[in-house]
PDB file of N, CA, C and O in Angstrom:
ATOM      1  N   UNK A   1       0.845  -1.173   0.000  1.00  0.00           N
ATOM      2  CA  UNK A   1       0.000   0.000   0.000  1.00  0.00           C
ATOM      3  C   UNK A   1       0.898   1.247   0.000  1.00  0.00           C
ATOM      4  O   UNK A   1       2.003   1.188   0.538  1.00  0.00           O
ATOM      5  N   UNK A   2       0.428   2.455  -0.629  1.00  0.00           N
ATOM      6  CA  UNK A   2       1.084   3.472  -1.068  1.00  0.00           C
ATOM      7  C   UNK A   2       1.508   4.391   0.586  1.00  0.00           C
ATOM      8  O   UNK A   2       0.496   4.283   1.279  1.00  0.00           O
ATOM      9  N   UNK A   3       2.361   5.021   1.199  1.00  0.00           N
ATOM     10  CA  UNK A   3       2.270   5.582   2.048  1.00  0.00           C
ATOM     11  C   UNK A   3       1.873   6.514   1.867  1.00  0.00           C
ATOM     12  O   UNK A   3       1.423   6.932   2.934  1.00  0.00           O
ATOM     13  N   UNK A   4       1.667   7.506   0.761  1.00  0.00           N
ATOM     14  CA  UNK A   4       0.743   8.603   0.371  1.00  0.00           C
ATOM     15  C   UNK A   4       1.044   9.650   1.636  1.00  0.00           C
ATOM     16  O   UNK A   4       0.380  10.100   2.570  1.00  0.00           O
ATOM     17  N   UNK A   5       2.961   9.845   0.954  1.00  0.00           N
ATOM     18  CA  UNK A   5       3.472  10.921   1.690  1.00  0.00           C
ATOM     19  C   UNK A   5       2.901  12.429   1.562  1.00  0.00           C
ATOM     20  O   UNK A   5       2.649  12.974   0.487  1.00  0.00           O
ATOM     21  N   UNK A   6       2.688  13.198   3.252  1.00  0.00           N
ATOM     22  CA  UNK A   6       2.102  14.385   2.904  1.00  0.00           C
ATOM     23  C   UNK A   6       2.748  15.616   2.488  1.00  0.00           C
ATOM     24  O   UNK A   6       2.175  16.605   2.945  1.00  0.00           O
ATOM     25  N   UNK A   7       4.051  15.940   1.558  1.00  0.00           N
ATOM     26  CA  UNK A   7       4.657  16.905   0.908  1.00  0.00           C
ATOM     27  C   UNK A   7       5.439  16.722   0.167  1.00  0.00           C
ATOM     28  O   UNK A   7       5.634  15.508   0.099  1.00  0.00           O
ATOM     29  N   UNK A   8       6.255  17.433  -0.695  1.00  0.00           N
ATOM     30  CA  UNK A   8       6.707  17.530  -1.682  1.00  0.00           C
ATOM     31  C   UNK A   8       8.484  16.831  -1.179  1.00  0.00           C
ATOM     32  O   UNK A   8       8.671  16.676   0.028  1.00  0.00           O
ATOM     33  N   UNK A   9       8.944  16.688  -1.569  1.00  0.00           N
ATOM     34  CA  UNK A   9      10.443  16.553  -0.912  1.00  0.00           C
ATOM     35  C   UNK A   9      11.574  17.521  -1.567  1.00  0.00           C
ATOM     36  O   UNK A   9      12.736  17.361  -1.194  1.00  0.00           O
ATOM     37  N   UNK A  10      11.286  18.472  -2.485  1.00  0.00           N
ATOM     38  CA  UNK A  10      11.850  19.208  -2.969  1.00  0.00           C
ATOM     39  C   UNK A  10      11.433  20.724  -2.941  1.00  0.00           C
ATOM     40  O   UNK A  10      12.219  21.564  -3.380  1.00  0.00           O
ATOM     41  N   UNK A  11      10.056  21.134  -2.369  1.00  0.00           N
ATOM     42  CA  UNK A  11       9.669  22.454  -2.232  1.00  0.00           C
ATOM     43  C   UNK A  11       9.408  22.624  -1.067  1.00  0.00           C
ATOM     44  O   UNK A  11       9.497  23.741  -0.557  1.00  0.00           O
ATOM     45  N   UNK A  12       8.697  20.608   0.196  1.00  0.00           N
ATOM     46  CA  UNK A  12       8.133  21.238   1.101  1.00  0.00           C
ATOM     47  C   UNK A  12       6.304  21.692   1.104  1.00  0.00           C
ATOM     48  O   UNK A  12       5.586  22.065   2.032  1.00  0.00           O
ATOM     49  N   UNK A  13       6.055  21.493  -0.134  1.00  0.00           N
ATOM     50  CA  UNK A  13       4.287  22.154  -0.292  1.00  0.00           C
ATOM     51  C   UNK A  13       3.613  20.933   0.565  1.00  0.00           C
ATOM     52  O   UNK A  13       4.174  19.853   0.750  1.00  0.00           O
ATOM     53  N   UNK A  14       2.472  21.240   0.998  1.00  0.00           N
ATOM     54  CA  UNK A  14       1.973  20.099   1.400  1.00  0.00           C
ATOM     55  C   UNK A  14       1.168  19.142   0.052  1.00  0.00           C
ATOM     56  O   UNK A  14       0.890  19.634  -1.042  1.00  0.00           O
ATOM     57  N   UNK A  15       0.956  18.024   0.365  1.00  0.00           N
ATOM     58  CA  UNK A  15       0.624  17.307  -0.858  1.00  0.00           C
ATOM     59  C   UNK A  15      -0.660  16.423   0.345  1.00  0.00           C
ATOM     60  O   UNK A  15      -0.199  15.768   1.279  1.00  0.00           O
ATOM     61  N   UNK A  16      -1.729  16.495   0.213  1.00  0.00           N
ATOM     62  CA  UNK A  16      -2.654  15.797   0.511  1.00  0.00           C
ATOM     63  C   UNK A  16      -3.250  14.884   0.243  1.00  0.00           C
ATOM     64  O   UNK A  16      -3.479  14.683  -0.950  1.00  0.00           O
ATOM     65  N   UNK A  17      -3.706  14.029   1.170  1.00  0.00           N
ATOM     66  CA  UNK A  17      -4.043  12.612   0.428  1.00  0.00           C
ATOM     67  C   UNK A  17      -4.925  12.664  -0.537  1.00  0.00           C
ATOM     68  O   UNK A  17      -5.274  11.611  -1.068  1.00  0.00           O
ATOM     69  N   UNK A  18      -5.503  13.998  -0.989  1.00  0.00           N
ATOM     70  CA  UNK A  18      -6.511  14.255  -2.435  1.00  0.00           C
ATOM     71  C   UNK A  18      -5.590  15.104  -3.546  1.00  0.00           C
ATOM     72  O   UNK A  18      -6.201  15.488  -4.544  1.00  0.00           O
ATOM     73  N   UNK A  19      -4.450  15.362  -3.468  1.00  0.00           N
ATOM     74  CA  UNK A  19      -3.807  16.057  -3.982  1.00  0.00           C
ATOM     75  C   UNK A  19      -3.550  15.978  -5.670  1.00  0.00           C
ATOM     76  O   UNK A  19      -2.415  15.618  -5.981  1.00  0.00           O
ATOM     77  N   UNK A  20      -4.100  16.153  -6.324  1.00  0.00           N
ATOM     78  CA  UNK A  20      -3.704  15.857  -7.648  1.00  0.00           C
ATOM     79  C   UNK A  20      -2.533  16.150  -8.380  1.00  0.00           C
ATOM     80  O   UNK A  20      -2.425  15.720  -9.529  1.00  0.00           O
ATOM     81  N   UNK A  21      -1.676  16.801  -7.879  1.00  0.00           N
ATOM     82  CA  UNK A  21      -0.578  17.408  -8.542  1.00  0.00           C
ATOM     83  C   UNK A  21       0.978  16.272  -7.883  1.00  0.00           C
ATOM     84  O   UNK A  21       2.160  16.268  -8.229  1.00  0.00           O
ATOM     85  N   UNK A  22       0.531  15.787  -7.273  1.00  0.00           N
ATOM     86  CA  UNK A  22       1.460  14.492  -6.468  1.00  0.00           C
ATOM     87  C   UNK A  22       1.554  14.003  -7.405  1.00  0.00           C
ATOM     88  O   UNK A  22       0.825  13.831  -8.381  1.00  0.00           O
ATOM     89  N   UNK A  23       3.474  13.484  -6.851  1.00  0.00           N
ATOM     90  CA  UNK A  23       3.854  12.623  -8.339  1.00  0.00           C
ATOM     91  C   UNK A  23       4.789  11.588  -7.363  1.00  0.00           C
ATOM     92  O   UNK A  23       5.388  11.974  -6.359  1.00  0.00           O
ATOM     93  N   UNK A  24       4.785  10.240  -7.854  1.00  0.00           N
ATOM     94  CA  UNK A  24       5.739   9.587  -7.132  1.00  0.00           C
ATOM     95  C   UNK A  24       6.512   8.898  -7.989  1.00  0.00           C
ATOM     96  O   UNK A  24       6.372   8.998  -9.208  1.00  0.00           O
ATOM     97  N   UNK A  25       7.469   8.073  -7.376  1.00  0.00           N
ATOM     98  CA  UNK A  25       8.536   7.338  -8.591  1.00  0.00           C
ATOM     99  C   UNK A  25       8.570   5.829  -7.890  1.00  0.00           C
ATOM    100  O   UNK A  25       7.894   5.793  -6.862  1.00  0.00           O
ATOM    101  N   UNK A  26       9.143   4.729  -8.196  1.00  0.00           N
ATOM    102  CA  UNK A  26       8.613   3.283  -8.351  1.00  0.00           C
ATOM    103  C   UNK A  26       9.090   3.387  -6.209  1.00  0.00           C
ATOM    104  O   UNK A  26       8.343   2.947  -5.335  1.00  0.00           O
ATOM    105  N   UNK A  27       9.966   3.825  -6.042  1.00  0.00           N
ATOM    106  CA  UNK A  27      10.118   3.342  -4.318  1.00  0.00           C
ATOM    107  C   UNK A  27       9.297   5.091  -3.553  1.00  0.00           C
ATOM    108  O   UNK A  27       9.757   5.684  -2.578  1.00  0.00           O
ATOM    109  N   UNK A  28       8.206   5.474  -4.268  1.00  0.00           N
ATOM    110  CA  UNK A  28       7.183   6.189  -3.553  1.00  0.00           C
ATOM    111  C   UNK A  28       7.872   8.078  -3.010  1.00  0.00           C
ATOM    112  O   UNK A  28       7.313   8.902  -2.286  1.00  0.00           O
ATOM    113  N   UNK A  29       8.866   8.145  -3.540  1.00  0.00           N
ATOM    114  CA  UNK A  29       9.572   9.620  -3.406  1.00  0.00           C
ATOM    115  C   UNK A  29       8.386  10.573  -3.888  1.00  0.00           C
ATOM    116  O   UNK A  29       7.607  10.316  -4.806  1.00  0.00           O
ATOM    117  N   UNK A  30       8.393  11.425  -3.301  1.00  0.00           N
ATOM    118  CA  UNK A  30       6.957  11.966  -3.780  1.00  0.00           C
ATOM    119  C   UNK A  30       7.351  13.448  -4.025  1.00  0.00           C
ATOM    120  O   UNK A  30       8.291  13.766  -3.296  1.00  0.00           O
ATOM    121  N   UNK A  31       6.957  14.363  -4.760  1.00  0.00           N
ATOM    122  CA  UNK A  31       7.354  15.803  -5.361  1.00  0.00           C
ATOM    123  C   UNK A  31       5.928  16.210  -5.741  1.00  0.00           C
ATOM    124  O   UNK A  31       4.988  15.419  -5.828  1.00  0.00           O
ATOM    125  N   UNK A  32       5.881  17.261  -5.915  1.00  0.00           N
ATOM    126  CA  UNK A  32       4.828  18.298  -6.575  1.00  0.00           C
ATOM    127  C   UNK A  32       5.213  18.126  -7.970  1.00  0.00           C
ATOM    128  O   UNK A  32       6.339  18.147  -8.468  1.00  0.00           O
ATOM    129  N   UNK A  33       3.576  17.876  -8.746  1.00  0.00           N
ATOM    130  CA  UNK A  33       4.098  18.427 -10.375  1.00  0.00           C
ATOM    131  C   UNK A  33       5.312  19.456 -10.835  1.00  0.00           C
ATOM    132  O   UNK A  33       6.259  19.115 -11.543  1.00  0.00           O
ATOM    133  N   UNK A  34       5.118  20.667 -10.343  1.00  0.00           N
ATOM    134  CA  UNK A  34       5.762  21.758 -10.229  1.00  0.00           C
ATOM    135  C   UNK A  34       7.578  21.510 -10.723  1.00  0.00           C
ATOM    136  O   UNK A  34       8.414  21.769 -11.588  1.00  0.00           O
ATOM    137  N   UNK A  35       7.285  20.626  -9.060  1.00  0.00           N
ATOM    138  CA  UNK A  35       9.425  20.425  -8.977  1.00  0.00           C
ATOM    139  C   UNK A  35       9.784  19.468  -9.928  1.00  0.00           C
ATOM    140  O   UNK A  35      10.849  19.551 -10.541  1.00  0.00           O
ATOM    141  N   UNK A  36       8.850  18.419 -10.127  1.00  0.00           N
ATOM    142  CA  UNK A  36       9.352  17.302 -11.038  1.00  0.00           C
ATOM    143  C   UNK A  36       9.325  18.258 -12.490  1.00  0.00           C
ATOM    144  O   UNK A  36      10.408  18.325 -13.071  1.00  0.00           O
ATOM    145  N   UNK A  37       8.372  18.865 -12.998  1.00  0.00           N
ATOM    146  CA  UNK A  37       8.878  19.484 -14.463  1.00  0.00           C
ATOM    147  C   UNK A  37       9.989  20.326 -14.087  1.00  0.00           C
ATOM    148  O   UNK A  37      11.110  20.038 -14.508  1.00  0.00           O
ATOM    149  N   UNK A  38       9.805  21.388 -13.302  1.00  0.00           N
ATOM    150  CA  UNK A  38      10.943  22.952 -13.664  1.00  0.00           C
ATOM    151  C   UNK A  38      12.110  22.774 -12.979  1.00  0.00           C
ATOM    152  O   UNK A  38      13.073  23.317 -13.521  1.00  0.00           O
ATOM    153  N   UNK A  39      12.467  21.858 -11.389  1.00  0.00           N
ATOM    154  CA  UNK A  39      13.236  21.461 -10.887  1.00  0.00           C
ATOM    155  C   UNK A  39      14.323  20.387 -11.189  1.00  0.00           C
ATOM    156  O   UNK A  39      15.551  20.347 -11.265  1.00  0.00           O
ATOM    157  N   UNK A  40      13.269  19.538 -11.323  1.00  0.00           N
ATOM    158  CA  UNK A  40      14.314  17.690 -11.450  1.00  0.00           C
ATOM    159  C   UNK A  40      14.403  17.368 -12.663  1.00  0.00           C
ATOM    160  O   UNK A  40      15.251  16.537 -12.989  1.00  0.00           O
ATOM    161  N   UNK A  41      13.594  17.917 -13.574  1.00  0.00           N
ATOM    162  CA  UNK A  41      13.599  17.328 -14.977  1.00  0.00           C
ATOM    163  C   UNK A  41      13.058  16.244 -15.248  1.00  0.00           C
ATOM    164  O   UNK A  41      13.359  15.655 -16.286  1.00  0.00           O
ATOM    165  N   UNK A  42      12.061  15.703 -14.295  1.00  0.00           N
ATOM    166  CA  UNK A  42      11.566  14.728 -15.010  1.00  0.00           C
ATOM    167  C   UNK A  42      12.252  13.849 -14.257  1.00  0.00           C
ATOM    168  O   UNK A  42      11.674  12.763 -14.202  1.00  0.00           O
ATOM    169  N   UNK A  43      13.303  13.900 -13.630  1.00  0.00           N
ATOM    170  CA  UNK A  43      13.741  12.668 -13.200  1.00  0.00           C
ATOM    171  C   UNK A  43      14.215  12.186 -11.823  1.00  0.00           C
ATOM    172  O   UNK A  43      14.783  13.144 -11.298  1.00  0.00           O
ATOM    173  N   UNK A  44      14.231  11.111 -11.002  1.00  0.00           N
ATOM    174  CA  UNK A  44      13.941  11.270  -9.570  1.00  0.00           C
ATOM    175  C   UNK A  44      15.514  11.544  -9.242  1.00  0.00           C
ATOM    176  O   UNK A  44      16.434  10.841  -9.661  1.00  0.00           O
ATOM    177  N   UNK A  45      15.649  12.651  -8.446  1.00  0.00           N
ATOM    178  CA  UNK A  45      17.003  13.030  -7.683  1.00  0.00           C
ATOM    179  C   UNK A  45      17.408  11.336  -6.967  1.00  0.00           C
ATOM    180  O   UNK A  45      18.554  10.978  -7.238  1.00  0.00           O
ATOM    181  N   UNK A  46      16.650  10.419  -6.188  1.00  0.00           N
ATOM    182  CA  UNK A  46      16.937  10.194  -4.991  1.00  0.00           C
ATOM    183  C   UNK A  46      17.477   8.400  -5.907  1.00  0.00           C
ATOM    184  O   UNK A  46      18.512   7.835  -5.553  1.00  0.00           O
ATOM    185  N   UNK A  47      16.284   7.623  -7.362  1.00  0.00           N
ATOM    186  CA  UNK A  47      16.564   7.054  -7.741  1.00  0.00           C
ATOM    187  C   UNK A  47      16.765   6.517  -9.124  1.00  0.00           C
ATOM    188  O   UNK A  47      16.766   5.365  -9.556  1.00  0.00           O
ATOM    189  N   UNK A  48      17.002   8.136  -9.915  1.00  0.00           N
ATOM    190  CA  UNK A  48      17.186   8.120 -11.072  1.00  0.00           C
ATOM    191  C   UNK A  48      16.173   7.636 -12.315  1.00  0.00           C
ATOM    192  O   UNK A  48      16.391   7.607 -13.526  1.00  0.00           O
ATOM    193  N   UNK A  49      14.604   7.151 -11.305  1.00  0.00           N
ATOM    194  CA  UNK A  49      13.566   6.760 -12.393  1.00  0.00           C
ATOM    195  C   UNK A  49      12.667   8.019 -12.554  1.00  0.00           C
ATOM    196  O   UNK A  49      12.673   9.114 -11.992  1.00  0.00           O
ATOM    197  N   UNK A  50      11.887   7.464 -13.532  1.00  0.00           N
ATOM    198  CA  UNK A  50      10.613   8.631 -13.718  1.00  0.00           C
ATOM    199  C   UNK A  50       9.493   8.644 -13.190  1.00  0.00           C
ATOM    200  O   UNK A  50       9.392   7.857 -12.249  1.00  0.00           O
ATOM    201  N   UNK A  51       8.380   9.383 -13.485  1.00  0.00           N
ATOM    202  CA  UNK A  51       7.623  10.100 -12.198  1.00  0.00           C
ATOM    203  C   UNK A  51       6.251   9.640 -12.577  1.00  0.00           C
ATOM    204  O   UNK A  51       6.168   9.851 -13.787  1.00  0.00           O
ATOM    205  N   UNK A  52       4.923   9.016 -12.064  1.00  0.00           N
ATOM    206  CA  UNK A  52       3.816   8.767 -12.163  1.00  0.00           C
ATOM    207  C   UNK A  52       2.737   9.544 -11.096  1.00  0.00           C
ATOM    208  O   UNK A  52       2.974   9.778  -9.911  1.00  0.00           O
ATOM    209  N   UNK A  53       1.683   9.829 -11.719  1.00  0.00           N
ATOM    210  CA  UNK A  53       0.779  10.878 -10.925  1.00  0.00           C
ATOM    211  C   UNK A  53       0.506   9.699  -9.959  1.00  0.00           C
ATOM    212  O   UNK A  53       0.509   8.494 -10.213  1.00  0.00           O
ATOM    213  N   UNK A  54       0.151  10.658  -8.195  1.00  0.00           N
ATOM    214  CA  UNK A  54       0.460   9.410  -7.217  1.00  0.00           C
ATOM    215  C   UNK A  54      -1.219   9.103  -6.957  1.00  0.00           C
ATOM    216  O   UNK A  54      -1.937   9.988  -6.493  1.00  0.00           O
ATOM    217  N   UNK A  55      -1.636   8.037  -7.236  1.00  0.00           N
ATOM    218  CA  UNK A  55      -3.263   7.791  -7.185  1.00  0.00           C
ATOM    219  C   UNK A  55      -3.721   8.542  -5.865  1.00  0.00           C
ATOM    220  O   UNK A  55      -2.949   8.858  -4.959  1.00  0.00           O
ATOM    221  N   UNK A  56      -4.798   8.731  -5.881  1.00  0.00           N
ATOM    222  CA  UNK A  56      -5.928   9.470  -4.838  1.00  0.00           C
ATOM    223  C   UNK A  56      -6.631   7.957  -4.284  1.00  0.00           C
ATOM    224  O   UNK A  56      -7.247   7.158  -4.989  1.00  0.00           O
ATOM    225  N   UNK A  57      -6.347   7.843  -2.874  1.00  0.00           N
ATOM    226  CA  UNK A  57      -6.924   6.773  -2.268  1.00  0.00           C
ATOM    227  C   UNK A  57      -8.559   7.582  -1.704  1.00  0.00           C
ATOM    228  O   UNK A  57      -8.868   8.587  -1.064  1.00  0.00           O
ATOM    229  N   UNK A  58      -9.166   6.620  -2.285  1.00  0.00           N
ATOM    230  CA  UNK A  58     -11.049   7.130  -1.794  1.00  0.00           C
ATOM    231  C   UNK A  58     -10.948   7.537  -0.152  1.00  0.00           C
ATOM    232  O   UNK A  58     -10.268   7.014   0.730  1.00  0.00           O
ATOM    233  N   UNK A  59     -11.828   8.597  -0.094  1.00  0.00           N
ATOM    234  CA  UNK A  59     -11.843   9.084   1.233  1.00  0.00           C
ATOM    235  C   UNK A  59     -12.549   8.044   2.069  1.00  0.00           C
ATOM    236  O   UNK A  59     -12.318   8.067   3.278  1.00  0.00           O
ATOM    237  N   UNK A  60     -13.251   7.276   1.666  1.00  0.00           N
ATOM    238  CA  UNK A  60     -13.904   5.895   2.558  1.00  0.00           C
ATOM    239  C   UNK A  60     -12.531   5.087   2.995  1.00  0.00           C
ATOM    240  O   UNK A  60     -12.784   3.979   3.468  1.00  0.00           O
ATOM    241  N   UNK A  61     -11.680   5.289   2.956  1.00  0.00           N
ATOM    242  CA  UNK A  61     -10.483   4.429   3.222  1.00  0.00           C
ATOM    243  C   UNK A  61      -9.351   4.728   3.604  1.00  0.00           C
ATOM    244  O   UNK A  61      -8.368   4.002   3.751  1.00  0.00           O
ATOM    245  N   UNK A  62      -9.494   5.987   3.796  1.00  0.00           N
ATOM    246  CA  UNK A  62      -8.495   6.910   4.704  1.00  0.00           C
ATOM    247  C   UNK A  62      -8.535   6.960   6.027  1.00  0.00           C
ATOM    248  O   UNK A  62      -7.680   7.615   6.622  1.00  0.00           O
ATOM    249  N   UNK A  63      -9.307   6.433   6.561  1.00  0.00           N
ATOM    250  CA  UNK A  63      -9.671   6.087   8.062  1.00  0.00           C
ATOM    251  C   UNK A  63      -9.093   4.807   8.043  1.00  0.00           C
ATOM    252  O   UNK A  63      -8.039   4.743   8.675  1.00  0.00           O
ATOM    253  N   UNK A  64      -9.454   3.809   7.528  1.00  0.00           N
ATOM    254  CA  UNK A  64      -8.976   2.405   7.990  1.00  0.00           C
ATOM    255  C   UNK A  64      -6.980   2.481   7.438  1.00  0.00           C
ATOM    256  O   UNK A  64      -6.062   2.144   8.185  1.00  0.00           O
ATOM    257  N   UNK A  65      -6.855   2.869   6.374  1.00  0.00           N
ATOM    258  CA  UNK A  65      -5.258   3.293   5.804  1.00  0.00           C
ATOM    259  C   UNK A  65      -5.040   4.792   5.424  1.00  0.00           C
ATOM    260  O   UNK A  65      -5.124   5.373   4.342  1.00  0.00           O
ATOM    261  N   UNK A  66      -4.793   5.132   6.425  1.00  0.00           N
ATOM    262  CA  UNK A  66      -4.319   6.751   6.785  1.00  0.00           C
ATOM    263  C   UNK A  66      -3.039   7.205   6.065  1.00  0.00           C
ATOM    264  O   UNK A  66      -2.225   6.313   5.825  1.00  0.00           O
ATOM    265  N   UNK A  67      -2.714   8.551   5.656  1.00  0.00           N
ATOM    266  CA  UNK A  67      -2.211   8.108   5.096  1.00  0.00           C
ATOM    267  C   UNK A  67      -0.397   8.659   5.990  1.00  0.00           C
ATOM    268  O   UNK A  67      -0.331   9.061   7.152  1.00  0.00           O
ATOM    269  N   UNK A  68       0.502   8.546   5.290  1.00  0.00           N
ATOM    270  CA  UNK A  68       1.914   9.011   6.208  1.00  0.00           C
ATOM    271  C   UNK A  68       1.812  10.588   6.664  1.00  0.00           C
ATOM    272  O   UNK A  68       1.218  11.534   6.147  1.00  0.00           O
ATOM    273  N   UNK A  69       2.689  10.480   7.921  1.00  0.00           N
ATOM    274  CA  UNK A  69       2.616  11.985   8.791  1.00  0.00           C
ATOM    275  C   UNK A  69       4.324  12.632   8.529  1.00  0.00           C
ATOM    276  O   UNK A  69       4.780  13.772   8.437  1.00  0.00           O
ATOM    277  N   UNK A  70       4.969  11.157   8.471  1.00  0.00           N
ATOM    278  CA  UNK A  70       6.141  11.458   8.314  1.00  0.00           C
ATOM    279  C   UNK A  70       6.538  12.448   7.049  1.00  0.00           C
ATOM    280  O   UNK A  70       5.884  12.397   6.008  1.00  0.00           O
ATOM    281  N   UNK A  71       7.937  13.582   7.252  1.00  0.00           N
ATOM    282  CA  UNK A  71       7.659  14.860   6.050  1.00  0.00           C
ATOM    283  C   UNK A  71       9.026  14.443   5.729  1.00  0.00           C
ATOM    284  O   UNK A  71       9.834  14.208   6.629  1.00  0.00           O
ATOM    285  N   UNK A  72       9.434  14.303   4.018  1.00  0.00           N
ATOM    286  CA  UNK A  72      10.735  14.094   4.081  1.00  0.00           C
ATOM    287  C   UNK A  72      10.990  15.352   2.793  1.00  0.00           C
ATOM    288  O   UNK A  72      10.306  15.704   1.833  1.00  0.00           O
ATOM    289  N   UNK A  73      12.283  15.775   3.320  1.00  0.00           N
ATOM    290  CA  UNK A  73      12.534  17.200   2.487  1.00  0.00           C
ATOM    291  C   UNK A  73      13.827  17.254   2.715  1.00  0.00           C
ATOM    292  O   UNK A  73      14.471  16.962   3.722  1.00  0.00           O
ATOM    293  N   UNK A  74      14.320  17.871   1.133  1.00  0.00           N
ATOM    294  CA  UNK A  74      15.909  17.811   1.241  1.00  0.00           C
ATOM    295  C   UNK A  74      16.075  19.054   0.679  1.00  0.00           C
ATOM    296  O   UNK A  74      15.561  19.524  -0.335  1.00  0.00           O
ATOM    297  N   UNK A  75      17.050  19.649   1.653  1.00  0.00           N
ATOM    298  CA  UNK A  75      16.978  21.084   1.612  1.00  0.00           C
ATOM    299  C   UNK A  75      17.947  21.145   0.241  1.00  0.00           C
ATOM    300  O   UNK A  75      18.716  20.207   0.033  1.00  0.00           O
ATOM    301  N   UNK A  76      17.892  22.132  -0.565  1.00  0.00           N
ATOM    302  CA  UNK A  76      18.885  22.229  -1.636  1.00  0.00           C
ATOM    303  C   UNK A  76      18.402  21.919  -3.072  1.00  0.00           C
ATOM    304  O   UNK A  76      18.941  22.230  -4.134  1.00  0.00           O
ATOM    305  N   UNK A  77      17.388  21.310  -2.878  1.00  0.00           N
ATOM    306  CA  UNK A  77      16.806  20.502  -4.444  1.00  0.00           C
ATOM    307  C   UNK A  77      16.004  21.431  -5.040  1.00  0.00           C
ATOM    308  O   UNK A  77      15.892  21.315  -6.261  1.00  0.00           O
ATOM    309  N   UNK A  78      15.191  22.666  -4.302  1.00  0.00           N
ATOM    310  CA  UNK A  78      14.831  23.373  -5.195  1.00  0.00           C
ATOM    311  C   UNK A  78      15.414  24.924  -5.865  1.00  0.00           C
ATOM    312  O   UNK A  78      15.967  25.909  -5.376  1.00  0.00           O
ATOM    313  N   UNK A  79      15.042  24.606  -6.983  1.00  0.00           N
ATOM    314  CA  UNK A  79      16.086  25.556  -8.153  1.00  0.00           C
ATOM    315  C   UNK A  79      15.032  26.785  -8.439  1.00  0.00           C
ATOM    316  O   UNK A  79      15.276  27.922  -8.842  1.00  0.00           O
ATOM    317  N   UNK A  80      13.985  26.274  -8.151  1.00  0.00           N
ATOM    318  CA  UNK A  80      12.885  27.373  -9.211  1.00  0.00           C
ATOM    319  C   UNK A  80      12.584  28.653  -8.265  1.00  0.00           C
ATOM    320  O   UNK A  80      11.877  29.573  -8.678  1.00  0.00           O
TER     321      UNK A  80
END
């Protein structure tokens, strides 16, 4: 199951578990649309793959699989 991290790891924005602009890469690194086009290029800083919009888990199911609290952000990655 997705941990459906709540921010960006390169700006910091919050990214919500309805967030449409969430993007993740195959081990779940998660960025804002934003940083992945004008920042990273498209490509993941952390494992060198590319980026898929991160699904929206139904709000009926956010109670039983909540989603992560944990914030991971690396200072330096954003350019824009």
């Amino acid at each position: 199951m997705l941990d459906l991290r709540p921010n960006c790891e390169c700006c910091d924005v919050d990214l919500g578990a309805d967030a449409a602009d969430a993007m993740i890469c195959t081990y779940e690194c998660t960025f804002c649309a934003h940083c992945v086009e004008h920042c990273l290029g498209e490509v993941c800083p952390n494992c060198g793959g590319n980026f898929s919009s991160r699904p929206i888990r139904p709000a009926g199911l956010l109670e039983k699989d909540p989603p992560s609290i944990e914030r991971v952000f690396q200072a330096g990655l954003h350019r824009d």
